[in-house]
N, C-alpha and C positions, 0 to 999 in steps of 0.2 A: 506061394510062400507068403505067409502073412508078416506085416508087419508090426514094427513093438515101439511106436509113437509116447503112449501115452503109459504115465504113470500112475495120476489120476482125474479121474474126470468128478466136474462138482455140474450141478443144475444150475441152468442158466437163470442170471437175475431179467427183474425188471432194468433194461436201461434206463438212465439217468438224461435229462436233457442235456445236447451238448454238440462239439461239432464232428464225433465221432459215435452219435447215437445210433446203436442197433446193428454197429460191428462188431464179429464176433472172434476173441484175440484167444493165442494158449498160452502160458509161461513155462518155460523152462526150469524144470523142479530143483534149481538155487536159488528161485525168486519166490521170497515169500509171498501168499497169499491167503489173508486170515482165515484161520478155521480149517487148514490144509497142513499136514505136516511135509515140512522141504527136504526133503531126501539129499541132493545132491548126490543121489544115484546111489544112495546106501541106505538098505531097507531096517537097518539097527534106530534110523532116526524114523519115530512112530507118533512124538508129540505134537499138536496142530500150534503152525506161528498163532503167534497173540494179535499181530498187528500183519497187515500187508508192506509190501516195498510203496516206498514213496512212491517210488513210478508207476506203478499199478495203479496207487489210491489217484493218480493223477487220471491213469485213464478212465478206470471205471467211472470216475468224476466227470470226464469228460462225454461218458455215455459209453464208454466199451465192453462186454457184457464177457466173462474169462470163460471159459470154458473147461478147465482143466491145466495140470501139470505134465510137464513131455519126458521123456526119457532122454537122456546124456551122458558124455561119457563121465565117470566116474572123479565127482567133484574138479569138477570141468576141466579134467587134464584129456587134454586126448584130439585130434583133429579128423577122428576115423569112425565114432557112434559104433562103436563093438564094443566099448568098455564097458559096458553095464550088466550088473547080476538082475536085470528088467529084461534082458534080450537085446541083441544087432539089431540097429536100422540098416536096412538096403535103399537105394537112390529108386526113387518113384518112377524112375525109368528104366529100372533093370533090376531082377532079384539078385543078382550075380554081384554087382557092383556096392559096395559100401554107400549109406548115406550123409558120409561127411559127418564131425561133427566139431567139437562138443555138444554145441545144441541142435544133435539130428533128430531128437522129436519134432520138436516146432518147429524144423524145416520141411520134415512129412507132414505134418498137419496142417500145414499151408498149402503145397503145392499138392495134395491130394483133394484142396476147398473145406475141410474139414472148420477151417477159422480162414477170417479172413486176413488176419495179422500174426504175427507171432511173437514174442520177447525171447531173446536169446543172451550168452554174454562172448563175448569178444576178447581174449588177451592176445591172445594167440593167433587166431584167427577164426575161433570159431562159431564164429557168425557166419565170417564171408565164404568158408569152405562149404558147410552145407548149401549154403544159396548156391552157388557155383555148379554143385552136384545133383541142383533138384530145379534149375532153370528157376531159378527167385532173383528180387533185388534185397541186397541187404546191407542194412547202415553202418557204418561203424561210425561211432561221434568222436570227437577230439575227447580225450580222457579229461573227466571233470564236468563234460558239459550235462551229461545227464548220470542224476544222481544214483550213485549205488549204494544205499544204504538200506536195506533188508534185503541182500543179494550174500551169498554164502562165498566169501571170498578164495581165489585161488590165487593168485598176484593182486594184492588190491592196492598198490602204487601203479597196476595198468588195467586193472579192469574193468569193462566197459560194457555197461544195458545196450544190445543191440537191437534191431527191432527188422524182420521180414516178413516180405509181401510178397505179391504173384505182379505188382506194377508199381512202377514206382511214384504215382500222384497216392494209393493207397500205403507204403511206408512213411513217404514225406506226410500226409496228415496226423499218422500215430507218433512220427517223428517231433512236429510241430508241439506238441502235446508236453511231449517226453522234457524238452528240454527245458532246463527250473535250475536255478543256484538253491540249492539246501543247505542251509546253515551249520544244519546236525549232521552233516558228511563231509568228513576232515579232508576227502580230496575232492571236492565240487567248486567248481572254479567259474568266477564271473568272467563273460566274454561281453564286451560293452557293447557288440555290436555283430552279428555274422552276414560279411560281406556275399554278395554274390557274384562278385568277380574280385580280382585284385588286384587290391589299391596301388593307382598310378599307372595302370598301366592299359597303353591305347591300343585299340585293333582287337582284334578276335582273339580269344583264347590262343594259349603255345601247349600243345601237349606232347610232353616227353617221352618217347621210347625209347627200349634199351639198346644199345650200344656193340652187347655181348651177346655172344648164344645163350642160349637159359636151358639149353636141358633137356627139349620138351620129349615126351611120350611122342613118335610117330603122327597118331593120330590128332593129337592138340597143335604141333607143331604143326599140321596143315592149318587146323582152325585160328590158329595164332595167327599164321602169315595171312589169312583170309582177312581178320582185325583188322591187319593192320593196311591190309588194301583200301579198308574203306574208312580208316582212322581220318581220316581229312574232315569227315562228316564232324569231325567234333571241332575241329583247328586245325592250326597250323603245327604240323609233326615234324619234329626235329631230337635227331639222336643223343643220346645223354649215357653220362657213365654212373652205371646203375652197382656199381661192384660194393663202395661202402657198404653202400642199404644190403646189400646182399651177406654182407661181411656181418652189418649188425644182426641179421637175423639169425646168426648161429651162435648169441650171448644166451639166448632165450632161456636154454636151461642148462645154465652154469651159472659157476656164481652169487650174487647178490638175489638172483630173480630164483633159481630153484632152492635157495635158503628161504627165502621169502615164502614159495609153496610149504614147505615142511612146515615153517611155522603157522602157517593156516590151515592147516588140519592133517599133520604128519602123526599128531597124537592118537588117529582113529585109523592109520594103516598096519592095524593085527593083520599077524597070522592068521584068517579067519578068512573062509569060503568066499564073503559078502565084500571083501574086497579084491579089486580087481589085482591078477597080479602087476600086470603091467605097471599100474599106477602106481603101486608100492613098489617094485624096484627103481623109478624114476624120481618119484619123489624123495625115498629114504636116503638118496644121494645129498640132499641137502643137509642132512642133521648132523654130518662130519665138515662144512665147509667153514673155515675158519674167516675170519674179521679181513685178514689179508687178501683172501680171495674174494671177499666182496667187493673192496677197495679199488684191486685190479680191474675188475668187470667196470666197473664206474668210470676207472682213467678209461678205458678203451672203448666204451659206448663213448665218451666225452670227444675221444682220437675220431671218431668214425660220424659224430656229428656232424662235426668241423669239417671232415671232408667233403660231406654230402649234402654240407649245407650250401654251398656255392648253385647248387642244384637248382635250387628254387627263384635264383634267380633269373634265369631263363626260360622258365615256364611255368605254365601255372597250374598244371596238376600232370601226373605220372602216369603212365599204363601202363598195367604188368596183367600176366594172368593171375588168378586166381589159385593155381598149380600147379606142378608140372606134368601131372598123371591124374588118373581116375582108377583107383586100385581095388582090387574086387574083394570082396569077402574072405576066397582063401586066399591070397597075394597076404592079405591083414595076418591073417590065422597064421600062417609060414611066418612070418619076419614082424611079431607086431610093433617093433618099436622101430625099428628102422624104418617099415614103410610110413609109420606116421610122420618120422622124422622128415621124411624130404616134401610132407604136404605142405610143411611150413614153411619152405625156403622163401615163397612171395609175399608173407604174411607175417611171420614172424616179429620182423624189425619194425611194425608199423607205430604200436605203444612206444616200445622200446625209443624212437624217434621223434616222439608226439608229432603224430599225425593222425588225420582223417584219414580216411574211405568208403568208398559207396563200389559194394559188388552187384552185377547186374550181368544177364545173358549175352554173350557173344555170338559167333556162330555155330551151328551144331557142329557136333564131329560126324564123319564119313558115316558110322556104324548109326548114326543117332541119338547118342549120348551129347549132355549139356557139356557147352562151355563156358565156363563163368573168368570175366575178366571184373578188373575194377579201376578204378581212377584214383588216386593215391592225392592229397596237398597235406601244406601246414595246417597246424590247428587253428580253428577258427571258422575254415572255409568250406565247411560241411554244406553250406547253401549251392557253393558252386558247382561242386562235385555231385550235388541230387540235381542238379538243372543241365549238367552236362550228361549225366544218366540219362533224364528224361528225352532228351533233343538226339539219341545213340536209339532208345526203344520205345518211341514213337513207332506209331501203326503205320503200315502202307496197304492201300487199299487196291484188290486185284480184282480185277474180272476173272470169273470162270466158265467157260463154254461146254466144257466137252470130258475127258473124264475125270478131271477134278472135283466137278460136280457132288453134292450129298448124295449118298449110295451109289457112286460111282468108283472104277478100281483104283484109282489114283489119291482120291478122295484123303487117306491116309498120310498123303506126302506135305499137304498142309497142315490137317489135324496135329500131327507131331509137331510141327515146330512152332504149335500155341495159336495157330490162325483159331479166328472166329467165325462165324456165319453174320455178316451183318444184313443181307435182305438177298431176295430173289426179286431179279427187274428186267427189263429188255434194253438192248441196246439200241441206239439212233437207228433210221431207218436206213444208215447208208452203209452196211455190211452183208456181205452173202458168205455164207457158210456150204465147204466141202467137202467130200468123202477126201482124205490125202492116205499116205500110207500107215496101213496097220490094222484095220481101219482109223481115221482119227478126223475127229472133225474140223477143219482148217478155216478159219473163220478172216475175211480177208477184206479191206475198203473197197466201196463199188460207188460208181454214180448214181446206179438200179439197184439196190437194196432192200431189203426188209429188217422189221424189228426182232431182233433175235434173243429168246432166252439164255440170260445169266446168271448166277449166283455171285455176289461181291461180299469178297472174306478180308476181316482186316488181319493181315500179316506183319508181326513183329519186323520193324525195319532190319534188325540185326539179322533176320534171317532169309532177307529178299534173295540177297546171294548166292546161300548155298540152295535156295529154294530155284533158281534158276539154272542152275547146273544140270538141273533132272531133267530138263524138258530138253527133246531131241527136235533137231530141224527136222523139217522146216517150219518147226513151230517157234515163236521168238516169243519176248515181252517185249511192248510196247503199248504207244497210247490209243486208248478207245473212246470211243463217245459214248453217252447214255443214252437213251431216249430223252430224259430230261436237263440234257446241254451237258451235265457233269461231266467231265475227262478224267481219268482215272489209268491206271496200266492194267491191261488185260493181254490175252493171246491172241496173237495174230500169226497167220502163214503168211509166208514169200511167196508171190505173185509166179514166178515161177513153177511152183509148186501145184499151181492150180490146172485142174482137168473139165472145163464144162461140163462134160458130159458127167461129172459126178456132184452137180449142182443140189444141195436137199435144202436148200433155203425156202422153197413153201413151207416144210416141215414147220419151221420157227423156230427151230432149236432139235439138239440132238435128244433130248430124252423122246420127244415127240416120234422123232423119225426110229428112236429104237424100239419104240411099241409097234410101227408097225411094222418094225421086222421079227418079232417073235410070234406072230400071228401069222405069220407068209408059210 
């Protein structure tokens, strides 16, 4: 099943010098890009912008070279990448499964290496959903910090240039870039300063978890609790009442905020093929909501501030998932608007609240699907929130012996969860390697050793976890030596486990020894 990423694609320029020269980014077809007409997922808009978005001109300036316009859902309402008369994105890792959206092109076009960055826009959540659904990190900035102006507004008192990568030192660079006070954009707001931690406060990071059940889908709900086993890695975790925020995220569209939609492009939802229905029954809600019902929205965002504002001062950034499910193409098709409705329950309230967020990979789920979490603070602290990203998927480096090996059966179990190849090397000279059961090579400390063939892959920290669940005793993780002094975690057998007489350490490694058993 092929995918429907792209709307349009333009030939690549020369880059520009700079500190992002000779990356190659997509945008999200509501971000102007001159000489390209911006669709917003409606193919009636055929005239090319005059000018690009400030952010764009920022990065191209800074050397980023676009690639192309992506496909989204339909004038960025939608948290599902089915709304569009362009065709569904599916998640890079399943044709079955939705790719998340609003901006589910440029989340395929990233996490397929098509570009190496992406622009997305964020109200709602849809930045961080697609990342979530396509194993990316993606930003979300404090509303204001970076500018939206030549962006095709949906809520523009919340909405937010988002920007995803495949790592997160490559969004924070495009990140770095992006952000600029513009004059000529009435909600771009000076921040005198973005902290990397915050202010006053001593000791290590405090990070909050919920309090409450959230809901989850079976399968997330395993990956969730897995998070949260190894949440320590980021701070000190301590439980919080997450229910306002919860409470705020179902204002999103009522009210002042889905009045607000209609009046940003409720005038181009005809009767007409080219628009989606879904979007036009959701939006046209807004064009009957009277002054009163704005009003109310506003006391009770204001009621559920105050509540959840106590929040912050016990910790210094939030952890929630990303969503509560991962719903497939027809789950969408059946129920489109309610499924998308409960995508938004962790993401929802984030504008709505002024705050950051940074979405990045958790652990996988059982089947092999992404799970995306994020770290939530006040505005301002977008620094912290990429530096506690970063310090969560950092690499861990593994030894591999035996069938994890490149073209070996196992080989796969890595692969999927984003490991690398970083070199093939031998280990110190003080290991012998065994036949143990299955056959399987058992690689184990000796005083009389030899140097044995390894491959060492760097492995996504977030997924050391569930990557160690797969391996059966008597084979463990633990520490090895290299030949060249390095320590590292590789496979080792339990000493128990070991038979002399099924000693293949002359071999030097198991590929060795399995050539010569296809020749026998």
């Amino acid at each position: 099943m092929s995918n429907a990423e792209w709307i349009t694609r333009v030939a690549a320029i020369e880059p520009q010098a700079g500190p992002l020269r000779g990356l190659t980014m997509a945008l999200k077809d509501n971000i102007d890009l001159a000489g390209v007409p911006t669709t917003a997922g409606d193919p009636r808009t055929v005239e090319p912008a005059l000018t690009s978005a400030f952010v764009v001109d920022r990065l191209i300036s800074a050397g980023a070279v676009p690639l192309g316009k992506t496909n989204l859902d339909q004038y960025a309402t939608g948290l599902v990448g089915t709304r569009s008369p362009y065709g569904a994105c599916h998640s890079v890792f399943s044709v079955d499964h939705i790719s998340g959206g609003s901006s589910s092109g440029s989340a395929v076009a990233v996490a397929t290496g098509q570009v190496d960055f992406a622009l997305g826009t964020d109200t709602a959540g849809s930045g961080r959903v697609p990342a979530a659904f396509n194993r990316l990190v993606g930003i979300k900035p404090s509303r204001g910090l970076v500018s939206a102006r030549g962006v095709v507004p949906a809520c523009r008192s919340l909405d937010c240039v988002t920007v995803m990568a495949r790592t997160v030192e490559t969004a924070r660079r495009a990140f770095e870039v992006m952000v600029a006070f513009d004059p000529d954009d009435a909600w771009s707001r000076r921040f005198e300063s973005l902290p990397h931690g915050r202010p006053g406060r001593s000791g290590g990071p405090v990070i909050g978890v919920p309090d409450v059940d959230l809901d989850l889908d079976p399968a997330y709900e395993k990956a969730w609790q897995e998070m949260l086993a190894g949440a320590h890695r980021l701070g000190e975790v301590v439980r919080v009442d997450v229910r306002p925020l919860l409470e705020a995220a179902d204002l999103l569209y009522s009210g002042p905020w889905l009045a607000e939609r209609w009046l940003a492009f409720g005038d181009k939802l005809d009767d007409v093929p080219e628009v989606d229905p879904s979007v036009r029954t959701i939006v046209r809600g807004g064009e009957a909501l009277r002054a009163s019902a704005a009003f109310a929205g506003f006391d009770r965002l204001a009621s559920l501030a105050r509540a959840s504002s106590e929040l912050w001062n016990g910790v210094d950034a939030l952890l929630l998932p990303v969503a509560p499910n991962h719903p497939t193409l027809a789950e969408v098709a059946a129920d489109p608007i309610g499924a998308n409705s409960r995508l938004g329950r962790f993401t929802n309230m984030v504008n709505l609240l002024d705050l950051c967020a940074v979405a990045f990979p958790g652990p996988d789920c059982a089947d092999g699907l992404p799970f995306g979490v994020q770290l939530i603070a006040p505005a301002g602290h977008d620094y912290m929130l990429i530096d506690l990203a970063a310090q969560w998927t950092d690499e861990v480096l593994l030894a591999v012996a035996g069938a994890h090996l490149t073209g070996q059966p196992l080989n796969h179990e890595l692969v999927r969860r984003g490991a690398r190849l970083v070199e093939s090397t031998r280990t110190a000279p003080t290991y012998r390697m065994y036949l143990v059961d299955g056959p399987r090579p058992g690689v184990t400390p000796a005083t009389s050793g030899a140097e044995l063939e390894v491959e060492v892959w760097a492995l996504p920290a977030s997924q050391l976890g569930g990557f160690a669940t797969t391996i059966q005793p008597p084979l463990a993780i633990g520490p090895l030596t290299l030949s060249d002094g390095r320590r590292l975690l590789g496979f080792l057998c339990t000493a128990d486990a070991i038979d002399p007489a099924q000693d293949i350490t002359p071999y030097g490694g198991w590929r060795a020894y399995l050539s010569t058993q296809s020749t026998q």
